[in-house]
C-alpha positions as CSV (number, residue, x, y, z in Angstrom):
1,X,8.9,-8.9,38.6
2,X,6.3,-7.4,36.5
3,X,2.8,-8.6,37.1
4,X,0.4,-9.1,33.8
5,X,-2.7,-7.6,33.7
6,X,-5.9,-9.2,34.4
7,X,-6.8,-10.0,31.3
8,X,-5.1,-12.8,29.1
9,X,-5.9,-16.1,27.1
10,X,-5.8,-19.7,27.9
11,X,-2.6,-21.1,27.4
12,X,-0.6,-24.1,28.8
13,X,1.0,-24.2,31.7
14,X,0.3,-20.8,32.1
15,X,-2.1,-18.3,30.2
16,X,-0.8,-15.9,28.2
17,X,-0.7,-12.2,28.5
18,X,-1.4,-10.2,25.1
19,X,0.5,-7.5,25.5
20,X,3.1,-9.6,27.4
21,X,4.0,-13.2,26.5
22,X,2.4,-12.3,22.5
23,X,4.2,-9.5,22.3
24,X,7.8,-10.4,22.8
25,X,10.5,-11.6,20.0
26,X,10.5,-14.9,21.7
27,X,6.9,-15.0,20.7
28,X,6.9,-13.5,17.5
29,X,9.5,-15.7,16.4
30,X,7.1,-19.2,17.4
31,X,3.5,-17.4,15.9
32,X,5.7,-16.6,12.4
33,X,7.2,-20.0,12.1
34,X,4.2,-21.5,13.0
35,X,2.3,-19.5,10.8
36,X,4.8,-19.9,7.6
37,X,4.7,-23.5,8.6
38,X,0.7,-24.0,8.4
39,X,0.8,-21.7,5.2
40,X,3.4,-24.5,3.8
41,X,0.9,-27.5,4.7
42,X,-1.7,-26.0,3.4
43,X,0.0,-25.2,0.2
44,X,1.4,-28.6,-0.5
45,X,-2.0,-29.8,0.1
46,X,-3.7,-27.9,-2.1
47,X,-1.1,-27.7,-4.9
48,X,-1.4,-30.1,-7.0
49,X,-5.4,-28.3,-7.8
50,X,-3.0,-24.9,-8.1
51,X,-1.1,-26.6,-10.8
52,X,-3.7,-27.9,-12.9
53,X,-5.3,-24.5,-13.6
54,X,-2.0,-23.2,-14.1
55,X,-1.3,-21.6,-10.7
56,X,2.0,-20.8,-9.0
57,X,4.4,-23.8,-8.3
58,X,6.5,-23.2,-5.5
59,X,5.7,-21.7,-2.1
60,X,7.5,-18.7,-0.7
61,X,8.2,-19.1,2.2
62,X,10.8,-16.9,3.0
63,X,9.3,-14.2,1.5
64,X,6.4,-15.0,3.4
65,X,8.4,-15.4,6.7
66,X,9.6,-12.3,6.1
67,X,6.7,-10.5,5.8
68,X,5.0,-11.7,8.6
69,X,8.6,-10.7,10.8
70,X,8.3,-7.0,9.8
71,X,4.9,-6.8,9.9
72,X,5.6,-8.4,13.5
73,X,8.2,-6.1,14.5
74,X,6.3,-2.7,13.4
75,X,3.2,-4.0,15.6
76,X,5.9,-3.8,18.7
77,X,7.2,-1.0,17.1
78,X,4.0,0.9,17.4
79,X,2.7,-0.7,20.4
80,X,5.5,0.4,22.5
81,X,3.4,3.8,22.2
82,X,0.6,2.5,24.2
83,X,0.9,3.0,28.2
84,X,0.6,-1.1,28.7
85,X,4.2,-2.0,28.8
86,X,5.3,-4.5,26.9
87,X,7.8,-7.8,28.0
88,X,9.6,-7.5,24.2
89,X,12.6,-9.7,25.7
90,X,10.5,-12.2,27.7
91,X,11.5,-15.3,28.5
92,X,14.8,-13.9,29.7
93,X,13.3,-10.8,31.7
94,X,9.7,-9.6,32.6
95,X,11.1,-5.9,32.4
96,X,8.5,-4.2,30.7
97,X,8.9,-1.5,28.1
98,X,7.5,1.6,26.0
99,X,8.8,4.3,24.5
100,X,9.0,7.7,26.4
101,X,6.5,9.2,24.1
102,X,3.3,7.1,24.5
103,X,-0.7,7.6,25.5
104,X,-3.9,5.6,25.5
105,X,-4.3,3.6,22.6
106,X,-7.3,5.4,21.2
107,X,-4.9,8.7,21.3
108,X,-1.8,6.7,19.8
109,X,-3.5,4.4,16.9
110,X,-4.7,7.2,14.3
111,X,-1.2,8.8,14.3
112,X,0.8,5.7,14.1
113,X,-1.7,3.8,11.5
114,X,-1.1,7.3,9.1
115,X,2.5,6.9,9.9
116,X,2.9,3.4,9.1
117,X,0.6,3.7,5.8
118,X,3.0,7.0,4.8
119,X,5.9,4.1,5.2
120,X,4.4,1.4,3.2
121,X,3.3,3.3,0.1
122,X,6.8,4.9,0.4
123,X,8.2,1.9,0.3
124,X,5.7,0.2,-2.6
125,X,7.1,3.5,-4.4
126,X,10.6,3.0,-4.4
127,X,9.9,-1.1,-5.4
128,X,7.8,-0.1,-8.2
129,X,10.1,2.9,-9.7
130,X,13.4,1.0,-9.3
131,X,11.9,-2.5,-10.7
132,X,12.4,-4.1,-7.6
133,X,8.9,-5.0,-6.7
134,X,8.8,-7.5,-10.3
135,X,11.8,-9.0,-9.4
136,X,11.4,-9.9,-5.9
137,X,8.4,-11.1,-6.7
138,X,9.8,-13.6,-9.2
139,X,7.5,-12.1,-12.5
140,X,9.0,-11.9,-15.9
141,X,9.1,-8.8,-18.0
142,X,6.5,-8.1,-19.9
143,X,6.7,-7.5,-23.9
């Protein structure tokens, strides 16, 4: 099996590995419902201040959860670029992986970050020209 780096972060029973344990679907799956789930806790606490200066009124979370997956998912994406494999399908193997294009992340990370921006406005385009982007986000036309 695959042995971890020396580096890592306290965790229970065992510590866990950034670019191992963190960086797997497994993972991503537990650190986005968790963090959807805080986001909810925190909301429903501080709601009811929301609504009394006429603030939003429900939570959502599954566009939240959403985000958080692809913004999850493209991190893997682009860190499978960097030489430090990755364990993407840990529990259930410790097989690491990268793509067969990848470097040091100081030669990786400029490239990437101007790819991933080119995608995002892209894609904030195409939700703005086709309407999308007011609909999804639940806003009513304007007059």
């Amino acid at each position: 099996p695959a042995i971890p780096p020396e580096v890592g972060r306290a965790g229970w029973p065992h510590p866990i590995w950034h670019r191992h344990q963190a960086h797997s679907l497994v993972g991503l799956v537990i650190a986005d419902g968790l963090f959807t789930g805080i986001g909810y806790g925190l909301f429903r606490l501080l709601a009811p201040m929301g609504r009394a200066v006429g603030g939003i009124g429900h939570y959502p979370w599954p566009w939240i959860l959403f985000g958080l997956m692809m913004g999850g998912l493209s991190h893997l994406v682009l860190d499978g670029f960097n030489e430090s494999r990755q364990w993407w399908f840990w529990p259930f193997t410790q097989r690491g992986f990268r793509w067969p294009v990848h470097g040091p992340v100081r030669r990786t990370d400029s490239w990437a970050f101007i790819l991933l921006l080119g995608l995002v406005g892209l894609l904030a385009w195409h939700l703005q020209h086709t309407g999308l982007w007011s609909h999804w986000l639940g806003a009513h036309k304007m007059s």
